[in-house]
C-alpha positions in Angstrom: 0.0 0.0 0.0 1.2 3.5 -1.0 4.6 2.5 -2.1 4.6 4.0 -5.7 4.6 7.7 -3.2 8.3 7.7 -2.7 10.7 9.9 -2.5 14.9 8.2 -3.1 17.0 10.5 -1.8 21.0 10.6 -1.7 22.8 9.4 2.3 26.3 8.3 2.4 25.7 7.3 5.8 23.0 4.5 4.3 23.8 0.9 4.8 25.3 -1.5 2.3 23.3 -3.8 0.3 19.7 -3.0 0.7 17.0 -2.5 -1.9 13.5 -0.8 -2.3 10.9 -3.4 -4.1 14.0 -4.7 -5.9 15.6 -1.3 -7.1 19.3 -1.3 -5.3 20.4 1.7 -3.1 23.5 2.8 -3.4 24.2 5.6 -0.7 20.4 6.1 -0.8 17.1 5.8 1.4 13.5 6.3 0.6 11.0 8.3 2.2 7.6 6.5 1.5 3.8 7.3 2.7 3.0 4.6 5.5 0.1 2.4 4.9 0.0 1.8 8.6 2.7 0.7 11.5 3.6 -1.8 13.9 5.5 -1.2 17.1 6.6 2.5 17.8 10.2 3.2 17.7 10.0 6.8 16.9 8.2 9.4 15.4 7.8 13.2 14.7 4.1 14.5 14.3 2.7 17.7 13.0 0.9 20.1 15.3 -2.1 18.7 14.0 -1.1 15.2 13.9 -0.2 15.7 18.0 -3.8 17.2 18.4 -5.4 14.1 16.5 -3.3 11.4 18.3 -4.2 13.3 21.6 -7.5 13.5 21.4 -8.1 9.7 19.9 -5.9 7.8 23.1 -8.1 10.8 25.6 -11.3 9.1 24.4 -9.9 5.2 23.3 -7.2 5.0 26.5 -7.9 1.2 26.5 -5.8 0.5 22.9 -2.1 0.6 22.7 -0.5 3.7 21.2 0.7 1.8 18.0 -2.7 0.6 17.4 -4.3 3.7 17.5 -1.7 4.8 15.4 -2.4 2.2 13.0 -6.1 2.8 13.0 -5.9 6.3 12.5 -3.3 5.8 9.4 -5.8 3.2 7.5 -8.7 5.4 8.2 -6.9 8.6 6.8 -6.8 10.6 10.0 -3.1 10.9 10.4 -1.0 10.7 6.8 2.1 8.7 7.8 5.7 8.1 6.0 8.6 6.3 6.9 12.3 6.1 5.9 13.7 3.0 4.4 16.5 1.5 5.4 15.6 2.9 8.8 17.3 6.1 10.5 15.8 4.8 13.7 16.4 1.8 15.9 15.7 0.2 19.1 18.2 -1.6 21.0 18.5 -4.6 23.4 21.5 -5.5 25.7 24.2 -7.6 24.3 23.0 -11.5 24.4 24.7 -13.4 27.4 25.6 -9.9 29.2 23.1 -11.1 31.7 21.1 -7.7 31.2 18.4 -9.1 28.6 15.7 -9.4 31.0 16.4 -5.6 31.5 15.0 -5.6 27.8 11.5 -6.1 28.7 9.3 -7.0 32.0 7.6 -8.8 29.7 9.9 -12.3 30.0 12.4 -11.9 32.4 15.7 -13.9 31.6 17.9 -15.7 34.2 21.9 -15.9 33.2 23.8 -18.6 34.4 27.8 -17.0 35.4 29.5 -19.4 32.3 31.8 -19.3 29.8 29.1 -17.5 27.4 28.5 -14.7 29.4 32.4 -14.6 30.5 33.0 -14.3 26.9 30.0 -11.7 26.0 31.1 -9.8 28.4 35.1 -9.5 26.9 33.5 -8.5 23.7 31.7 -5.9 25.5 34.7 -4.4 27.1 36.8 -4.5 23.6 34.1 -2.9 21.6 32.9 -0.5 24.8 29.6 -1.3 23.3 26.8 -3.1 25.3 24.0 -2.6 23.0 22.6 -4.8 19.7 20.3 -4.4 17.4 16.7 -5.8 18.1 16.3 -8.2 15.5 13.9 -7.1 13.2 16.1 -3.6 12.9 18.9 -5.7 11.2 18.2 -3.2 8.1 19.7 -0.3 10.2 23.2 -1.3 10.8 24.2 2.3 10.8 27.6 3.2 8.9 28.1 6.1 10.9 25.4 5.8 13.9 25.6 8.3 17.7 26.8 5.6 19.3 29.4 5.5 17.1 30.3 9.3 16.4 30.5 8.9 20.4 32.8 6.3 20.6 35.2 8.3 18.1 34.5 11.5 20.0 35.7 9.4 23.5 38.4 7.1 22.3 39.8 8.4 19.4 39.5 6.5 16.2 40.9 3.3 17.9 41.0 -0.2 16.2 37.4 -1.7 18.1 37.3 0.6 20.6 33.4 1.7 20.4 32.9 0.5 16.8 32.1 -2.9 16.3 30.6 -2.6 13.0 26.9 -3.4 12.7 25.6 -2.8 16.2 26.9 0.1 17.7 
């Protein structure tokens, strides 16, 4: 729905590989009008939009804010667009850290002191990165992301230090 209204635009800081319905991007993302959302990461409204959005969870508190969201995209009360590969991504703790159940409240997860989570956590201390990518976000491994720019900005433009590629 709605992906012939796009808009390719030019991004050296785009990730490798990755295609819009089978046309490659090189250095390039695309802006495209939303036919609806899932799961809220992050997003800018217009005045109006904030009014709308307001008023619908005031009167419809019961439904999760990315379902009203949804709703109010499919029935044409908010026009929505995204930007593909994403600019935006959420992020987990490092698997075997022992900090995943910090992730969510949802499933809490119990980590055992072994040779796993010995190991995850060197890794951890040699890239001075704790975070990864949730796994539906693998289209965003930034080339240039904050946490990176941060880990320059702090340690210099060391070998690992702060940039192990892909997930920081």
């Amino acid at each position: 729905m709605h992906s012939e209204e796009s808009l390719i635009y030019s991004d050296a800081d785009a990730p490798f590989n990755m295609s819009y319905y089978g046309r490659p991007l090189v250095d390039e993302r695309v802006v495209r009008r939303s036919g609806g959302i899932v799961c809220v990461t992050a997003y800018a409204l217009s005045p109006r939009g904030a009014l709308k959005l307001l008023v619908k969870m005031g009167v419809d508190m019961n439904i999760p804010l990315d379902l009203a969201i949804r709703s109010m995209i499919e029935s044409d009360e908010l026009i929505a667009y995204s930007v593909q590969p994403s600019i935006i991504a959420q992020w987990i703790y490092r698997a075997g850290s022992g900090s995943e159940s910090a992730n969510s409240d949802i499933s809490p997860v119990a980590i055992a002191d072994t040779v796993e989570h010995t190991e995850a956590w060197r890794k951890i201390h040699d890239s001075m990165n704790v975070w990864a990518l949730k796994p539906y976000h693998e289209d965003a491994k930034f080339r240039n992301g904050a946490l990176q720019a941060l880990g320059r900005i702090a340690f210099g433009d060391g070998e690992s230090r702060g940039h192990d590629a892909g997930t920081v």
